[in-house]
C-alpha positions as CSV (number, residue, x, y, z in Angstrom):
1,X,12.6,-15.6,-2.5
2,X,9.1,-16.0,-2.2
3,X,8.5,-13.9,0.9
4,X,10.6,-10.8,-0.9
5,X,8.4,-11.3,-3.8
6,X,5.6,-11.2,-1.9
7,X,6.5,-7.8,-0.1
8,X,7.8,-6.2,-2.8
9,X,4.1,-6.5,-4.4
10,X,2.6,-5.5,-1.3
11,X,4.5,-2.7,-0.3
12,X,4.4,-1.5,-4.3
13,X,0.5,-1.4,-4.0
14,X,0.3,0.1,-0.6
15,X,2.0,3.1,-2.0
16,X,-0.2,3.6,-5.1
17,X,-3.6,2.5,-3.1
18,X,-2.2,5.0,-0.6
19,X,-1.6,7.9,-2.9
20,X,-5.0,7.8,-4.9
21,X,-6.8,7.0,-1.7
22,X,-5.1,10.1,0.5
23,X,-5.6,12.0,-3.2
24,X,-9.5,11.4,-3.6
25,X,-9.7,12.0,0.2
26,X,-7.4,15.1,1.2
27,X,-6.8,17.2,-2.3
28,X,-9.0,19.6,-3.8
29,X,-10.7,18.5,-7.1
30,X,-8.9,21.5,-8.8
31,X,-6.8,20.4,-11.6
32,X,-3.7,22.4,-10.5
33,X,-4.0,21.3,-7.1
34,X,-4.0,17.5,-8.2
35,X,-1.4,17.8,-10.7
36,X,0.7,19.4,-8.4
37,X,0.4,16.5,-6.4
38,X,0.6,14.0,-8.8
39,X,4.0,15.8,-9.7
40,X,6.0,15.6,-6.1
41,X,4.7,11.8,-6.1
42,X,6.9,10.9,-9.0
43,X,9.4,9.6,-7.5
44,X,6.8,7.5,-5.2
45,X,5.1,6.2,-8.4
46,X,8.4,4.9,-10.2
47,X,9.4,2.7,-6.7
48,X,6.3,1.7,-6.5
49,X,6.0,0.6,-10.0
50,X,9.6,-1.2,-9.9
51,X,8.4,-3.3,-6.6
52,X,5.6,-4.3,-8.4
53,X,7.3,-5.6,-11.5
54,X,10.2,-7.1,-9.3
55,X,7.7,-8.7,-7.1
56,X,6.2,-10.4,-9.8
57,X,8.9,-11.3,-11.6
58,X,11.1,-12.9,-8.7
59,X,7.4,-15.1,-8.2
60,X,7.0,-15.8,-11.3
61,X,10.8,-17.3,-11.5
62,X,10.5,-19.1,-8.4
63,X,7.9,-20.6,-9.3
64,X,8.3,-21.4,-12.7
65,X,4.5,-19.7,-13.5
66,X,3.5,-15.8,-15.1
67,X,-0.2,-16.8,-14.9
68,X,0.3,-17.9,-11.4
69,X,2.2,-15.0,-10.5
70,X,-0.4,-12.4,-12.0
71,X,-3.4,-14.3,-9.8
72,X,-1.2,-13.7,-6.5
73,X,-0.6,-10.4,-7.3
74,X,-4.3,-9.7,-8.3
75,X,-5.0,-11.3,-5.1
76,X,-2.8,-9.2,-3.0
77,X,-4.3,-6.2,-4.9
78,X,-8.0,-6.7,-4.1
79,X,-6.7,-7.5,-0.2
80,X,-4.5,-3.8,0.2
81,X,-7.5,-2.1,-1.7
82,X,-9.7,-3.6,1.3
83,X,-7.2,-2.3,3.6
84,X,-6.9,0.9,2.5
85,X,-10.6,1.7,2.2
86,X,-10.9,0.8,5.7
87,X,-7.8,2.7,7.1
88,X,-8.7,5.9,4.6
89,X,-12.8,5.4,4.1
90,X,-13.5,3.5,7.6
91,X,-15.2,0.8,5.0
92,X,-15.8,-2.6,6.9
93,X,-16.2,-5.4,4.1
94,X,-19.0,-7.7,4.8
95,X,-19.4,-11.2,4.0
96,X,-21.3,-10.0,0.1
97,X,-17.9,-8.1,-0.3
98,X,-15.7,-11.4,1.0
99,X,-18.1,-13.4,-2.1
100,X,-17.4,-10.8,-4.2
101,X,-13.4,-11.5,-3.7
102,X,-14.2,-14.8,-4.5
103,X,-15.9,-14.9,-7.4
104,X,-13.3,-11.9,-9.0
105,X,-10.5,-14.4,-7.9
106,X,-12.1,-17.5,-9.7
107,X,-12.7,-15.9,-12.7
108,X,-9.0,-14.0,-13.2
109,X,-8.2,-17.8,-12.5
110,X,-10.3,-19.3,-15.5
111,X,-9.2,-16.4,-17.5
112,X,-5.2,-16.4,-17.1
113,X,-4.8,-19.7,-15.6
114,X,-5.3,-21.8,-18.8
């Protein structure tokens, strides 16, 4: 349960990193161009949404936590943002944006995990 949990939440944010990274790299910055696009990925946006929220809320069941639940999935957020920029922005992170990571991670752990 854990594993489906864990892939819903990662394929959820794949899609959304994916659209608004393809978005800010292939469509024009003409309004009617980007809602236009925003409108065919509707239907992208609602599965995406529901993986999310299913993926968070089979974790969170199995493991008894919300807090801890929210910190994974914050986790897995910052780690398919890092992906993406490389795969759409050819972005390497360095070893300042790995501290960075860290220091985001500790403090949404001090802050929900109370």
């Amino acid at each position: 349960m854990i594993f489906l949990a864990i892939l819903l939440m990662v394929c959820g944010l794949f899609i959304i990193n994916g659209i608004y990274a393809y978005q800010t790299k292939h469509i024009d910055a003409f309004f009617l161009s980007t809602l236009w696009y925003f409108i065919k990925l509707v239907p992208l946006f609602i599965a995406a949404s529901l993986m999310i929220g299913y993926g968070v809320k089979f974790l969170s069941k199995h493991v008894d936590n919300l807090s801890f639940s929210l910190i994974a999935s914050k986790g897995i957020e910052i780690l398919v943002s890092l992906i993406i920029g490389y795969l759409f922005f050819k972005e390497t992170p360095t070893l300042r944006t790995g501290f960075g990571i860290v220091v985001i991670l500790v403090g949404f752990w001090l802050l929900k995990g109370k």
